[in-house]
N, C-alpha and C positions, 0 to 999 in steps of 0.2 A: 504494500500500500504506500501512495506516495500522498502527502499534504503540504495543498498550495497555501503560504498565509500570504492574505490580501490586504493593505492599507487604502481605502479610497480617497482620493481628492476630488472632491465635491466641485474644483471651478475648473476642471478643467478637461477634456477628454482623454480617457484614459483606455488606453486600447492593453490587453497583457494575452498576449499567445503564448499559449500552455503546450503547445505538442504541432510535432506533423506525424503525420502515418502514410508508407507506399504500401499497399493494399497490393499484389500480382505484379506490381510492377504496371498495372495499366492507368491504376488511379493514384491522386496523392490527395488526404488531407489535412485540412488545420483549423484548428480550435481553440477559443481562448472566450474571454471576458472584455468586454468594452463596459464603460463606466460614463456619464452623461447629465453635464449639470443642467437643469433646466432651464428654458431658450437657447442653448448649444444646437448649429446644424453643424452635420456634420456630415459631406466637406462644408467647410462654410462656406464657400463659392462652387457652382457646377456641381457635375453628379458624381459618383463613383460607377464604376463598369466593374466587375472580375471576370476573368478566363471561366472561372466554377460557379457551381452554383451556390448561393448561398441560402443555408439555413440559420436561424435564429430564435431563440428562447426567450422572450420577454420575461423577466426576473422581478421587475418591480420596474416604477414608473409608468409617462405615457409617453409616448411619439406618434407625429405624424410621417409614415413611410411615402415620399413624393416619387412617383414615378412617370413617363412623359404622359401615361394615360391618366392618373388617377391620384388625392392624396387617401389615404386610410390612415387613419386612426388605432393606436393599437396600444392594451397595459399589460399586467400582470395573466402570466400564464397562456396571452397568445403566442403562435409561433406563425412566422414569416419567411415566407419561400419565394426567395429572388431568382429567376433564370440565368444562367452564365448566359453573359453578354447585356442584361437589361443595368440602363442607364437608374440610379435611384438617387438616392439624400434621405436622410434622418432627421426630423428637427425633436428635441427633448422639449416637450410641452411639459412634462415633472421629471427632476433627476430621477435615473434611473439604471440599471444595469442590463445588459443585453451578453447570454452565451450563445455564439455564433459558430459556427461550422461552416468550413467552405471545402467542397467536391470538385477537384479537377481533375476531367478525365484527359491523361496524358499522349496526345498525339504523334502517332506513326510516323 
């Protein structure tokens, strides 16, 4: 058993990746904890893209997820499925924490 201790700062975005994993050699991923003062976007300008897909664990707090079609609204206990390649942004409408997972499937 391995134990992460966490210290948060409250003003600032706090991203901590915990691990990657190559799965066959075809896929790789990675997982961590982001942390999220409320009114933080984040990026704060423009959107993020990833290669993978990205999953996520709303842990406490709210956000609104912006994507070019839509914003949602999301708190505690939802989880959020971004497509690799979909352009997105986070805004922290309440501090909060997010465990995230990104799946990249690795090209031939």
């Amino acid at each position: 058993m391995k134990i992460i201790p966490f210290s948060w700062d409250d003003t600032n975005v706090q991203i901590e990746a915990l691990g990657e994993h190559f799965a066959d050699g075809r896929t790789m991923s990675s997982f961590g904890i982001a942390s999220f003062p409320a009114g933080r976007r984040h990026p704060e300008e423009g959107q993020s893209i990833h290669e993978g897909t990205e999953v996520s664990f709303i842990l406490d707090g709210e956000f609104d997820v912006e994507t070019a079609d839509c914003v949602v609204t999301v708190g505690k206990d939802h989880l959020v499925v971004i497509p690799a390649g979909e352009p997105h942004a986070t805004l922290a409408r309440q501090s909060g924490r997010v465990a995230y997972f990104l799946i990249n499937e690795i090209q031939e």
